[in-house]
N, C-alpha and C positions, 0 to 999 in steps of 0.2 A: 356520045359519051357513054362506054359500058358503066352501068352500076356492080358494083364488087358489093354483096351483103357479108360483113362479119360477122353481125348476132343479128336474129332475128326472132322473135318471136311470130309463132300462130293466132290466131285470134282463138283466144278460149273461150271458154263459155263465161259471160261476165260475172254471173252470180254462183260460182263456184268457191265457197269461202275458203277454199285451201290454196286458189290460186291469188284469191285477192292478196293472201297475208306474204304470200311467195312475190307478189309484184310488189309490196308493201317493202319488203326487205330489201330485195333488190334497187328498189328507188332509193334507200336509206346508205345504200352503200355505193350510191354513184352509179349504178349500172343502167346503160340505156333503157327504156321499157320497148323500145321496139326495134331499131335495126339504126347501123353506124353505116355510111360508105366510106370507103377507104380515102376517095381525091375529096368529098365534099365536109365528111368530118361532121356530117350534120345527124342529130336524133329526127328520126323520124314519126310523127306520134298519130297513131293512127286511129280511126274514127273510135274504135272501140272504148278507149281510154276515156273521151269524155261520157259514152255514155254507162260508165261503169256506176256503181253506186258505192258508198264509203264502208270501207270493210263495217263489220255489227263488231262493236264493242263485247265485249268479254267479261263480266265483272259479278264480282259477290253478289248477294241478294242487297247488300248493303249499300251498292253503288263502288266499291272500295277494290284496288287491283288484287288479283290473286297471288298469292304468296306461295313460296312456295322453294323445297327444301330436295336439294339433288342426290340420291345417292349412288353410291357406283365407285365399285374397286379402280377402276381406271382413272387417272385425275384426266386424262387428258379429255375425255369423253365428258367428267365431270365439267370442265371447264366451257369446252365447243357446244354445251348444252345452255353452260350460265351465261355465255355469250352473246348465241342466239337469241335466245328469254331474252338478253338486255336491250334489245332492239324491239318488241311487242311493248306495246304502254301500258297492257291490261296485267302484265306479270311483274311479279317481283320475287328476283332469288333471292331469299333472306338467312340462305344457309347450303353448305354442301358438306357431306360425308362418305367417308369411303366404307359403310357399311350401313344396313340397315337398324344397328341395335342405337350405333352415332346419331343416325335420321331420328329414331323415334325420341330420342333425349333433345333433339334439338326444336323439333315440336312440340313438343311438352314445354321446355324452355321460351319458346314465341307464344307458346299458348298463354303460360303461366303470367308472361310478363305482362298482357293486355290488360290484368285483373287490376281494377283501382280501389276494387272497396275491401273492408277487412273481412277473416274468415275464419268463422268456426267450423271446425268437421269433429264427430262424435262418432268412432268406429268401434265395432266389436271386434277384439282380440281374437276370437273365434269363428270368425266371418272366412267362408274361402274364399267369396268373391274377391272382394276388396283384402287383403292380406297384410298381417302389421307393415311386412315388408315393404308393399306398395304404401301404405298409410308413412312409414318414416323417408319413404325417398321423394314421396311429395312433400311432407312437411320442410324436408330439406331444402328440394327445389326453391320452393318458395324462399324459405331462409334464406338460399343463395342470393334471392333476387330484392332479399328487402322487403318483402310483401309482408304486412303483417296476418299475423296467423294463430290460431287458437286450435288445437287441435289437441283430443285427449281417447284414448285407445283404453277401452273399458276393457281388463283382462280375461272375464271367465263371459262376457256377453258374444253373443252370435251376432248372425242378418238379422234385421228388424226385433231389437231385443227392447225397443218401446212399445212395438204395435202390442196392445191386450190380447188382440184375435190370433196374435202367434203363439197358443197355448204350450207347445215344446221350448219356446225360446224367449218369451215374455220374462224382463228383469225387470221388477215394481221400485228395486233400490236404483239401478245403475238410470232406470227412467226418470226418477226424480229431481237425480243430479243432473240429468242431463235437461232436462226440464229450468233446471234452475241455473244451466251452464246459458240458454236461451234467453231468457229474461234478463240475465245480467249482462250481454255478447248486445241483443239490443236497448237496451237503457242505457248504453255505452259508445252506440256507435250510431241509431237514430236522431236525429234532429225530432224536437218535439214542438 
């Protein structure tokens, strides 16, 4: 009896993590790992397989899958990527956009939601870093999401307009209040 091979796989190198996650998928989607014949219809599973070792898990420092946000003018690339992703255990698409300005609002937005506890932010109106603008589109974000939030944008104060040792930018008035925005933020929201 001739043997007819349809698919066949080589023996690859076992511990090659790119091919583990590629025999991974392909298990996942029915496809034989080693060769079909045509009359007998049968997988053939060759030595290699048992002695493979179990692909290495993938995961945050946390233990927790990786999340994670597609972007790309193309939906359909978008898609064939969240697809794939949805077959690895260690990923999670938790978002996709057709631009990178979409992605980064949509991170901010995953980011934002994990927060459980309340929050004060105390920025200077004259900070470049940090900028009113970025100061009110997080205060919003947040707003969006329910998060409670405490947030007050000191107008004529810069960067570090508490610290004393920043003699150009040091505010003794705007520190006080902020000083006393702290004590009341935790007398408020500490358990005693």
């Amino acid at each position: 009896m001739e043997e007819k091979t349809i698919l066949r796989t080589d023996t690859p190198d076992v511990h090659d993590p790119k091919l583990a996650g590629t025999r991974e998928f392909l298990r996942n989607q029915g496809v034989p790992q080693s060769g079909m014949t045509a009359e007998s219809a049968e997988v053939v599973q060759p030595s290699f397989i048992e002695e493979q070792p179990q692909p290495q898990r993938v995961r945050d420092r946390n233990g927790a899958k990786i999340r994670i946000v597609i972007a790309d003018d193309h939906a359909i690339l978008r898609e064939s990527v969240s697809a794939l992703l949805a077959t690895q255990p260690d990923f999670e698409v938790v978002g996709r956009s057709g631009n990178g300005q979409e992605a980064l609002n949509l991170v901010r937005e995953q980011a934002l939601s994990k927060i459980g506890a309340a929050i004060l932010g105390n920025f200077g109106g004259q900070d470049r870093g940090i900028t009113p603008e970025d100061v009110n589109a997080f205060s919003g974000a947040l707003k969006k999401l329910g998060k409670p939030a405490d947030i007050k944008i000191y107008p004529d104060a810069g960067h570090a307009f508490e610290n004393p040792d920043n003699k150009a930018g040091y505010r003794a008035e705007d520190t006080a209040d902020a000083k006393q925005r702290y004590e009341n933020f935790f007398d408020a929201t500490l358990k005693k």
